[in-house]
Structure formats: C-alpha cells, structure tokens
C-alpha positions in Angstrom: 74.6 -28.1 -14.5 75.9 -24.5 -15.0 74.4 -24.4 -18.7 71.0 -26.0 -17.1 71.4 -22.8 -14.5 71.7 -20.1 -17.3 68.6 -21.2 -19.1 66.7 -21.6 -16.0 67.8 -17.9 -15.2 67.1 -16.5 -19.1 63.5 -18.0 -19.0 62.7 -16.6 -15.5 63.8 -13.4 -17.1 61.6 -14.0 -19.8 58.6 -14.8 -17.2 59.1 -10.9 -16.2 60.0 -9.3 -19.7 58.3 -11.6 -22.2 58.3 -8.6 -24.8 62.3 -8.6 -25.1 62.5 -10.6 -28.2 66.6 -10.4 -27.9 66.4 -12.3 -24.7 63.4 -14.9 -26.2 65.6 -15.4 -28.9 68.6 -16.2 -26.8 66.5 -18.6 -24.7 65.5 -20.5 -28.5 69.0 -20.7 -29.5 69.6 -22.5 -25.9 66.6 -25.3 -26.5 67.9 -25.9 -29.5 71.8 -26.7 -28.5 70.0 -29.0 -25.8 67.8 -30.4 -28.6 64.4 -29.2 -27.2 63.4 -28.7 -30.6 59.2 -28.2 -29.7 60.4 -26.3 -26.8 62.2 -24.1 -28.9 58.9 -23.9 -31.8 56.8 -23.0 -29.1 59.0 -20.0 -28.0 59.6 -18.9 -32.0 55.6 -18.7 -32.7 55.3 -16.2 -29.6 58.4 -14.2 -31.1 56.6 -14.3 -34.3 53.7 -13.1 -32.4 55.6 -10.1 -31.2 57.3 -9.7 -34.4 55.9 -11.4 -37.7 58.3 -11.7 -40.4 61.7 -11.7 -38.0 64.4 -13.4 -40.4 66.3 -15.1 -37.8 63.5 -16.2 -35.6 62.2 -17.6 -39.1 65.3 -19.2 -39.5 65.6 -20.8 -35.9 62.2 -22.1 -36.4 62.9 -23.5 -39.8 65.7 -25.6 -37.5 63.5 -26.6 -35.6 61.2 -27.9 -38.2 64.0 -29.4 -39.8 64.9 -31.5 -37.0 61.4 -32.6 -35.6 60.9 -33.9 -38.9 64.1 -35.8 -39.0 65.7 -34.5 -41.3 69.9 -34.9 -41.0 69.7 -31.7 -43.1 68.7 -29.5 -39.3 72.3 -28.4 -38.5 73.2 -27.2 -42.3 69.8 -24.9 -41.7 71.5 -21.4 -41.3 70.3 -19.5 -38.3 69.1 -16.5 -40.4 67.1 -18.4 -42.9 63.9 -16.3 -44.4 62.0 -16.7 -47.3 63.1 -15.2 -50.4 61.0 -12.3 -51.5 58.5 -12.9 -54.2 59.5 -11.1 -57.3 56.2 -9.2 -57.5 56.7 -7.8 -54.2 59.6 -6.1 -56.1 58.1 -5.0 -59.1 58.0 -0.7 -58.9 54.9 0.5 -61.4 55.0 4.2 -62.2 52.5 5.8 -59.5 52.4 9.1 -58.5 53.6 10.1 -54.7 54.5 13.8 -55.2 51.2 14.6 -53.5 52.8 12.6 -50.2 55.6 14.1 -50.6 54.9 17.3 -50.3 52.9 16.7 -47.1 54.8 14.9 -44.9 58.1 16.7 -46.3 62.1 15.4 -46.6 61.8 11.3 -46.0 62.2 11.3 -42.1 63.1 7.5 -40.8 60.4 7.5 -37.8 62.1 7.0 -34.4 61.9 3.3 -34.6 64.0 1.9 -37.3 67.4 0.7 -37.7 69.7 1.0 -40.2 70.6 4.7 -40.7 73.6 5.7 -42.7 77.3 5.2 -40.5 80.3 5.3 -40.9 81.9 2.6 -38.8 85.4 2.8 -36.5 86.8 -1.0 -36.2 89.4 -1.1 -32.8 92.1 -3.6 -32.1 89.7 -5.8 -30.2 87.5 -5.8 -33.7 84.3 -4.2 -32.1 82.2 -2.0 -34.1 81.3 1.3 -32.9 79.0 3.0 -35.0 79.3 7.1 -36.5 75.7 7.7 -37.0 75.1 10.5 -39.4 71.3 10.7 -37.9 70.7 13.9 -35.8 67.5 14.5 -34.0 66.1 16.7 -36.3 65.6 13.9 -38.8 63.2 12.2 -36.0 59.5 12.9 -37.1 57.5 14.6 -34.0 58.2 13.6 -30.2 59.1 17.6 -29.5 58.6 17.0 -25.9 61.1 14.1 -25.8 64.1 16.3 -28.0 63.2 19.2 -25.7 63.8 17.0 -22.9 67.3 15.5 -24.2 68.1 19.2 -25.1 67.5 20.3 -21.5 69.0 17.0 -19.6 71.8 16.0 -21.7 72.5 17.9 -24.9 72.4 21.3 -23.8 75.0 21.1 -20.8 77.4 19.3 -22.9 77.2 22.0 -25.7 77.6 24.7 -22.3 80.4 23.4 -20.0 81.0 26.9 -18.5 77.2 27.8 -18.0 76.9 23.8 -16.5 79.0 24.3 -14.2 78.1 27.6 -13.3 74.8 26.6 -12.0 76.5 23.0 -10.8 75.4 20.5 -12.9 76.6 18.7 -15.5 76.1 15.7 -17.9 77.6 13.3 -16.0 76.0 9.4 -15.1 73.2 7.7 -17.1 70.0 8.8 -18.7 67.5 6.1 -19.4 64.4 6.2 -22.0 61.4 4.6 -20.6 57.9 4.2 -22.0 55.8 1.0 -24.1 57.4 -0.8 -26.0 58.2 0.2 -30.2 58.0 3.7 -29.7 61.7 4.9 -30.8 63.9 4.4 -28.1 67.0 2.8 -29.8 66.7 5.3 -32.4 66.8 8.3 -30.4 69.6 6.9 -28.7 71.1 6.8 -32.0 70.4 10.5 -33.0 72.2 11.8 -29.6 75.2 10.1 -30.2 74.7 11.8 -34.2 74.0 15.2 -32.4 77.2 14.7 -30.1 79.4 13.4 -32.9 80.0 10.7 -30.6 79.8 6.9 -31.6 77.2 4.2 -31.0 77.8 1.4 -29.4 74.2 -0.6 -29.0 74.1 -3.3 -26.5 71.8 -6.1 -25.9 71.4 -8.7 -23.0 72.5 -11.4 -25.4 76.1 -9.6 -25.8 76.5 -10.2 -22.3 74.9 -13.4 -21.2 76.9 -16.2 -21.3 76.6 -19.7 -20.2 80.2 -20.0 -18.5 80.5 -18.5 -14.7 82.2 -15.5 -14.8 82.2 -14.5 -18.4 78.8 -12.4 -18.4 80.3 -10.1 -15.9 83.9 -10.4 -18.1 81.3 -8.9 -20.8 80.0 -6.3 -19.3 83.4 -5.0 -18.1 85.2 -5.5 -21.8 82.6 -3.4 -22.9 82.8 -0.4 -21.1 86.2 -0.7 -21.6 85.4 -0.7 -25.2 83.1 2.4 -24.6 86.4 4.3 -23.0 89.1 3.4 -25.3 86.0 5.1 -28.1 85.6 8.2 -26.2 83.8 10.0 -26.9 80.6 7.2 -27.0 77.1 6.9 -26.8 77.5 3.1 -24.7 72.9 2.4 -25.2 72.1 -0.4 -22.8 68.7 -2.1 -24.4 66.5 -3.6 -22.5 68.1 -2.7 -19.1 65.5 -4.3 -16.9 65.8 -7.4 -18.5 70.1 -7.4 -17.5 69.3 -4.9 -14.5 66.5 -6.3 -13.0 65.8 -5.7 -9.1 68.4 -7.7 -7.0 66.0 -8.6 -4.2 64.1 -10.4 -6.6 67.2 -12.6 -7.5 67.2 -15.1 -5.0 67.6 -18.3 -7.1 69.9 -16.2 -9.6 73.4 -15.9 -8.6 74.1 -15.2 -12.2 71.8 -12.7 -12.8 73.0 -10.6 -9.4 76.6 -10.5 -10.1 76.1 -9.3 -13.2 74.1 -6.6 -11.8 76.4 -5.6 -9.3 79.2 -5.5 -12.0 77.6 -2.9 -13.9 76.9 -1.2 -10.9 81.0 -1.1 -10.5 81.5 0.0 -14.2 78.3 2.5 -13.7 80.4 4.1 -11.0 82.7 7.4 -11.5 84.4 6.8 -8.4 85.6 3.4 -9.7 86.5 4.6 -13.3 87.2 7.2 -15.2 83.9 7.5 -17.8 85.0 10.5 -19.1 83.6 10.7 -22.5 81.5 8.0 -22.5 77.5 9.1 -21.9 75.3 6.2 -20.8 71.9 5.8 -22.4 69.8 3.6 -21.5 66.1 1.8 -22.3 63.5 0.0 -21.0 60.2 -0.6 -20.9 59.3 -1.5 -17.2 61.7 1.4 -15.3 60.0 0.0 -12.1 61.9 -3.2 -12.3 65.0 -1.8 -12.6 67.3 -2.3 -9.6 67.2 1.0 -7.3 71.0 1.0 -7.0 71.2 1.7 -11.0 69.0 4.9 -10.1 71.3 6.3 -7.9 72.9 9.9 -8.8 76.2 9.0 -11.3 74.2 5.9 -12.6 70.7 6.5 -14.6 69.4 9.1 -11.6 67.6 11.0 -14.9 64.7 9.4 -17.0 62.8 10.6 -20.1 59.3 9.1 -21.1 58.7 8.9 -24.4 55.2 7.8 -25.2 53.5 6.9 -28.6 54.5 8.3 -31.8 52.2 11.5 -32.0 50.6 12.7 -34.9 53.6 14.0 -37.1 55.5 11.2 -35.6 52.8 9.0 -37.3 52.2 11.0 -40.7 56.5 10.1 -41.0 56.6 6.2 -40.2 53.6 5.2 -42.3 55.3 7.2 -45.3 58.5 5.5 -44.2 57.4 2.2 -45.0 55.5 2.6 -47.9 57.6 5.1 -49.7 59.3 2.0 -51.3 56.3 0.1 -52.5 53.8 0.5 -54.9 51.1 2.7 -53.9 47.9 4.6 -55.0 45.6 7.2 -53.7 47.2 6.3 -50.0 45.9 9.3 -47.7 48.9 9.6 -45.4 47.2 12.7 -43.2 44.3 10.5 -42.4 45.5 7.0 -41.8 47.8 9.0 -39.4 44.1 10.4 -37.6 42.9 7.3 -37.4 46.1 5.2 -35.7 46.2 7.3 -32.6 47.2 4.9 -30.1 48.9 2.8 -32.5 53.2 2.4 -31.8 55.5 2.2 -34.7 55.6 -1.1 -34.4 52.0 -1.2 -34.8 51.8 0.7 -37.8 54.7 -0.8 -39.7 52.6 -4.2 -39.1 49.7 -2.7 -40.4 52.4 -1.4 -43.5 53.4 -5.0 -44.0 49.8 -6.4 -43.9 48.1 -4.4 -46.3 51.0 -5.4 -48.5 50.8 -9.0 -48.4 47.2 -8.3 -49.5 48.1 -6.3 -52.2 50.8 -9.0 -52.9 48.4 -12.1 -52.8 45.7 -10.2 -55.1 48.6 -9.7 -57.3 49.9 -12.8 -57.6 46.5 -14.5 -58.3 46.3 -11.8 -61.2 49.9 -12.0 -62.0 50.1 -8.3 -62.6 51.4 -5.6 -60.0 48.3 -4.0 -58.4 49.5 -0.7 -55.8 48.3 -0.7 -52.6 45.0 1.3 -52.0 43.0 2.9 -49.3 41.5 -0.6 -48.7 44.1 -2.4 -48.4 45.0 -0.5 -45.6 41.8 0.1 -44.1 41.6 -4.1 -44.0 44.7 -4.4 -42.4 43.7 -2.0 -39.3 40.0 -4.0 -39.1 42.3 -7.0 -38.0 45.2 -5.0 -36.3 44.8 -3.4 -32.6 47.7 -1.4 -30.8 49.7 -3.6 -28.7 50.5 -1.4 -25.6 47.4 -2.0 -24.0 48.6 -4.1 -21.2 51.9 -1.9 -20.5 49.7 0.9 -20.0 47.6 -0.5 -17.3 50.8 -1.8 -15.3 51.8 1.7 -16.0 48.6 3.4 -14.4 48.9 0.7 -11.8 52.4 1.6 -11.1 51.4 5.8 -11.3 48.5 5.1 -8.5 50.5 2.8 -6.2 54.4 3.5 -6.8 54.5 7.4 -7.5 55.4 8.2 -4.1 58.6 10.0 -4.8 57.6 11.7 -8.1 59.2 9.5 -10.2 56.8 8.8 -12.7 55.0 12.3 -12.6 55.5 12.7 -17.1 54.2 9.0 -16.8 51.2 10.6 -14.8 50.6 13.9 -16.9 50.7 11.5 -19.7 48.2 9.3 -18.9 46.0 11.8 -17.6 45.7 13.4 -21.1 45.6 10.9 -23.2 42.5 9.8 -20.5 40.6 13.2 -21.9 41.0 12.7 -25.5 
C-alpha cells in the first residue's frame, strides 16, 4: 500500500511539473517494478517527446518492449540501453572550420550542457562531490545573469569586511528560475568553479523513496554530506517538483514531510551551514512553497531567460564543432533562432544530422552537414517555451503583487517590442 502511495504522489507531481524528465523517469522505473509495462511505454514516448535520443529512457522503453512482447529476455535488458552509433556518424572528413572559429572564439560549452572537466573528492560515505574547473567566464553570453550572481552571491563572498559593513552577506539560498533548457544547472556549476567550492547536484529521484521515512533520511544525509564538504555548492534541481506548495499537499503526507525537512536543514538556526551555499532551480518559482522563500532559505532569485544572441552563436558551435560540417553560417542561424532555448537548438543540431547521416548512408560516403540541412531541421522544429511563457505572463499580471517577478516583467515586456 505504501509503494501504491509513492507512485500515486510522483504522478501527481508529474500532473504539475510534467517537463521534469528526472521525476517522469522515476515514475517509469515504478510501472515497470509493478509490471505496468504499457503504462510505463506510454510515459517513455512523452519523455522522448521532451528529450529525443535520452539513453536511459531508450533503455527503459526497450524493457518495456521486451516484456510486452513476451520475451523472458525483459529483466537482462539493461536500464541504459541505446543504440549503437552508426559508424558513419563517426566518420571525420577534412573540412575547414577556421572561419567559425575565429568568430565565435575559444570553444565555450553553452550554459546547458553537462559534463565539464572535474576533478572528483570521494568521502567515507562514497558520495561524489564534484571540483568543477568551469568558471563563468567560459559561459557564452547571459551578462545580465553573471552580473546578477556577481552582485547577489559572488561579490560578498569575495568581500567579507565590505559585506558586513553594509550588513549583508551571502548567507541562505539563491534560486535560478526561468523556462526550461536555458542553463541553469550549468551555471550552478560555474559558481561553485568560481568559488573553488564543490558541486554537489541533486535531483528529486536522490531523495524519493518508496519506504516511509527514508525520503526525508535523504534529504538530511545529504546536507550532511554538503557540510562535511565545506566549502559546497549543494544545487537543488527541480525544487518545485520536491518543494512544492504545502497547502496543495492534502492527499500527500509524503510529499509534506519531506518539505518540512528541508525547511529544518534550510534553517541556520537549526544547523550550522557554514560553507555550504544553496543553489537552487526551477522552472515554476510560483509553486514553490512560501516557507522555502523566507530570508535564510532561497529569499533571493535570479531569472535567467533564453540564451541571447552570443549565448546562441556558442551552443550551435558547441554541438557541431565535432561533426562534419561545411559552409555552416554560425552568425546567422544564431539571428534566426531567437526564441529558441538550448535545448531547442541542440535538437535542431541533432536533426539536421540524422539528415545528413541518412543521405549518407543511402550514398555510403560521408556527406558534411550544410546550410540545408539545417535550414530543414528548423522548418520542422519550433521553440518549446511557448506555454511557460504564457503561465509566466499570467503569473506577472495576476501574482506580482509584492514585486517578486519584476526581471520576469521587464523581461517580457522587451522581448514583447522586438
């Protein structure tokens, strides 16, 4: 009954936040111990939707293939399963992409993008906390959002005396807000590499867990974790998702104990966080529960919007700098993807090429990805943030009332005149 209660609580969570792939992904891997194997391919083809190509929603669904088909051959499926590249997709013609190069500049890894290089510090409890070696200089564009972290976070840490002075300091939480696949994670990242602090990246399905008690067990070892690692960057992903609004928890016991635990952990006069700097993000800031936007918890937010246009220039040449191109025209495929996120424009990366892939494997000789290639793949692709923005206007109109969302609002109103 308690295992029937958790997955009743995850897909209500889902109902709100059906974006968070980590918590759709949790909710697949729970149909499938309960053998609710269409249940489960239903839920992977919206993930896919969200994400094409995932490697371990790919493998959960080849599972659940597997085992509607009857095959005894289901449980040897490994979780991470995913098609084996083609070897043309590998194949690296001589092509010339100096003249990139020397627009765009050093190889910036856009503000999206795991996977930066660390150096990794293992504890007795054999946790991994990262040592990124990312700073936020190496993030292409958003200069209002590193002027932000400069001015809320960065700069009274580097200037104790002078924080002090005027009585503030970098104590309590910040949290990134804004649509979805815009960088959030990874700028999280580069303030723990500007801190020299480590990393320590959390996701709702570190700290769900279908036995009573454990989830809030979770959330405690880990800022326990976060201390004994001090100094830390301890990022929170997807914290309306574990922090949603409490009054909206009626038929979740789970789900508000939890909450209230990381409201205790949040809490200075409770513990001692010397050390350890709270980030962290979410797209729907107006479902978080009000008592995690109390001063000492995340009482200071930062919107960062979509990638602008140097922001854009850096994550398309990110993803094709690896692949066979020719006469790609970074400067204007970045004019003509305002709007898009960098999720958006690494799928329109991937499907131009798969076409460039299928042409060459019907020709069976490398052909580089062109112009039109490109162009194609944006005549099929649209940005995805659409409906986050209007819940965000919504939200600016009806729910501004304290101020809260007045970046949100200055946002919206220029992008409104372009």
């Amino acid at each position: 009954m308690a295992d029937d209660q958790v997955l009743t609580d995850m897909l209500t969570m889902l109902d709100r936040s059906p974006e968070v792939l980590a918590l759709r992904v949790c909710v697949i891997e729970l149909l499938i111990e309960r053998e609710r194997y269409a249940d489960a391919l239903a839920h992977c083809g919206t993930a896919l939707g969200h994400e094409p190509g995932n490697a371990q929603v790919l493998g959960l669904m080849m599972r659940c293939t597997t085992a509607l088909s009857g095959s005894p051959a289901a449980a040897s499926v490994p979780e991470t399963a995913a098609p084996a590249p083609s070897s043309a997709a590998t194949a690296q013609p001589d092509f010339d992409w100096a003249a990139a190069e020397d627009e765009v500049g050093d190889i910036i890894e856009p503000a999206f993008v795991r996977g930066v290089p660390t150096e990794f510090v293992t504890d007795d409890d054999a946790a991994t906390v990262e040592r990124p070696a990312l700073r936020l200089a190496d993030v292409g564009g958003m200069v209002e959002v590193k002027r932000q972290l400069e001015l809320t976070l960065l700069g009274p840490l580097r200037n104790p005396e002078l924080a002090k002075a005027f009585g503030t300091s970098a104590r309590g939480g910040l949290l990134l807000y804004g649509p979805p696949g815009c960088g959030k994670t990874f700028l999280a990242s580069a303030v723990a590499g500007e801190l020299g602090a480590g990393f320590y990246p959390i996701e709702i399905t570190d700290i769900l867990d279908i036995y009573t008690g454990a989830s809030e067990r979770n959330v405690h070892s880990i800022f326990e974790m976060a201390r004994r690692n001090a100094p830390c960057v301890l990022f929170l992903d997807e914290v309306d998702a574990l922090g949603h609004k409490r009054s909206r928890m009626h038929a979740s016991t789970t789900m508000r104990t939890v909450v209230n635990q990381l409201l205790t952990d949040m809490d200075s006069a409770t513990h001692s966080n010397e050390g350890v700097f709270v980030l962290g993000a979410t797209n729907h800031p107006w479902d978080v529960d009000v008592a995690l936007r109390r001063p000492g918890r995340f009482d200071r937010m930062i919107f960062v919007g979509l990638p602008d246009l140097a922001a854009r220039t850096s994550i398309l040449h990110y993803h094709l700098r690896d692949r066979p191109v020719a006469g790609i025209d970074l400067n204007t495929l970045a004019a003509d993807t305002d709007g898009f996120s960098g999720a958006d424009l690494a799928h329109v990366c991937t499907s131009a090429t798969q076409l460039a892939l299928a042409d060459s494997m019907r020709s069976g000789q490398v052909r580089p990805i062109g112009m039109a290639d490109v162009r194609a793949a944006l005549a099929q692709i649209r940005p995805s943030t659409g409906a986050w923005f209007e819940s965000a206007r919504n939200v600016v109109e009806f729910a501004n009332g304290d101020g809260s969302y007045d970046d949100l609002a200055t946002y919206l109103r220029r992008r409104k005149r372009r």
